[in-house]
N, C-alpha and C positions, 0 to 999 in steps of 0.2 A: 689765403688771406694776405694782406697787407702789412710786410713786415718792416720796411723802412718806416722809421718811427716819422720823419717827414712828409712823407707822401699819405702814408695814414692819419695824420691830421689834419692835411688837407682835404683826403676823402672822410673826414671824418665832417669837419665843417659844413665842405659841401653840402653832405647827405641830413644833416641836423636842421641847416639852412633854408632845406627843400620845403619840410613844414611847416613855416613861417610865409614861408612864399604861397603857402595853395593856402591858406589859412587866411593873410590878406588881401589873397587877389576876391577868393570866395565873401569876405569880410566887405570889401569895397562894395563888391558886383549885387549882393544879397541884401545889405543890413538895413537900409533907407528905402520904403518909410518905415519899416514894420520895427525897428528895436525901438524909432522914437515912439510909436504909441505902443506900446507896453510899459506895462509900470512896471518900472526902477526903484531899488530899495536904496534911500538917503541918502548911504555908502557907498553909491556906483561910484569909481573914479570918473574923472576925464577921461574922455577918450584917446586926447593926447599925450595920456600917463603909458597906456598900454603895449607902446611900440617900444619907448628905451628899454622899459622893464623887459618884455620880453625876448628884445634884442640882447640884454646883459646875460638874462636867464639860459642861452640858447646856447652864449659865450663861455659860459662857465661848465653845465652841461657836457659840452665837445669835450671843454679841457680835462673833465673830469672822463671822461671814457677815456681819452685818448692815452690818460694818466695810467688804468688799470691796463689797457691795450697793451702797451710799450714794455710793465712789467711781464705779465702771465699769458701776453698770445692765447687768453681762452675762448676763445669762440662762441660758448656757451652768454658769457655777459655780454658780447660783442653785440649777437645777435637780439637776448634780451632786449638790451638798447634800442637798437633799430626796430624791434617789433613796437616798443613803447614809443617812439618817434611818431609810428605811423597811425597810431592811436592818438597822437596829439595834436598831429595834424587833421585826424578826421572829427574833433571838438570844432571846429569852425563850421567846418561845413554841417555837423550836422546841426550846430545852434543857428548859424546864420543863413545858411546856404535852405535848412530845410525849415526851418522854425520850429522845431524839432525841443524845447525844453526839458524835458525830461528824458528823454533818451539821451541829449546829451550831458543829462546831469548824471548818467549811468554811463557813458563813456568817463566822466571824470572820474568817476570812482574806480574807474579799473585804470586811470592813467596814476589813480594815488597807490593804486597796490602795486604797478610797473615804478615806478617809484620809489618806494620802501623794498621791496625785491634788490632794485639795484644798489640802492645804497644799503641795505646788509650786505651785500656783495663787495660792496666798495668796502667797507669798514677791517674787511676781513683782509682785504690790498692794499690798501693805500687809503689811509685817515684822511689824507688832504681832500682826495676825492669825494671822499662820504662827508669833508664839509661845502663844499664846493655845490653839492647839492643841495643842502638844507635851504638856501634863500629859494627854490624851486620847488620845494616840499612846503615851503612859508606860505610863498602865496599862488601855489596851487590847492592849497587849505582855506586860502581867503576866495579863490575861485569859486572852489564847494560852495562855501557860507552863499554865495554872490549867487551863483548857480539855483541854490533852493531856496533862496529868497525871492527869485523873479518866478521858478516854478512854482509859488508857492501865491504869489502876487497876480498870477495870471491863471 
């Protein structure tokens, strides 16, 4: 593994980055016309909300692995990580890509247990970490709500 703490951030970014990338190419390529005729619960944001946020989210995330990374070289949360990445990058595709509501509202719930996993993980390394997370745990909780609100709407 990756033990230059610089180089490891870099491939840490990169690889975090990846799922934001198939998430909005699948987002663009899938979501018109089929997310505008579904009803939306009152609370949808803009659509224009969802890019900073999850760009800040994704930011913070890196820094927080890369945080426990640089301490404990343990491979065990390393990997956690990246397996819960690849989990959140396949939320796009299966809500927009397949139209898929409920399965991917059963992806969420295993990106919220990959989530809590990690940051008990974190808590136990590095406090900053395990808060670094929490605005990601915030509104991947309001995702849920959002989630079983249109499953539930449709």
């Amino acid at each position: 593994m990756i033990r230059n703490k610089y180089i490891s951030l870099l491939f840490i970014i990169i690889v975090t980055y990846i799922a934001p990338a198939i998430g909005s190419y699948t987002t663009n390529t899938f979501k018109e016309p089929w997310y505008s005729e579904i009803i939306q619960p009152s609370f949808n944001p803009p659509s224009w909300v969802f890019a900073p946020v999850w760009f800040t989210l994704y930011a913070l995330m890196s820094l927080a692995i890369w945080k426990v990374w640089i301490k404990t070289y343990n491979t065990k949360i390393f990997k956690l990580y990246f397996v819960h990445i690849f989990f959140n990058s396949l939320w796009s595709v299966i809500f927009f890509g397949f139209h898929q509501i409920g399965f991917a509202l059963l992806n969420l719930v295993v990106i919220l247990i990959f989530i809590l996993l990690l940051m008990k993980d974190y808590f136990k390394i590095d406090k900053i970490s395990f808060y670094l997370m929490v605005p990601y745990l915030g509104w991947s909780s309001f995702a849920l709500i959002l989630n079983i609100s249109i499953f539930f709407l449709n």
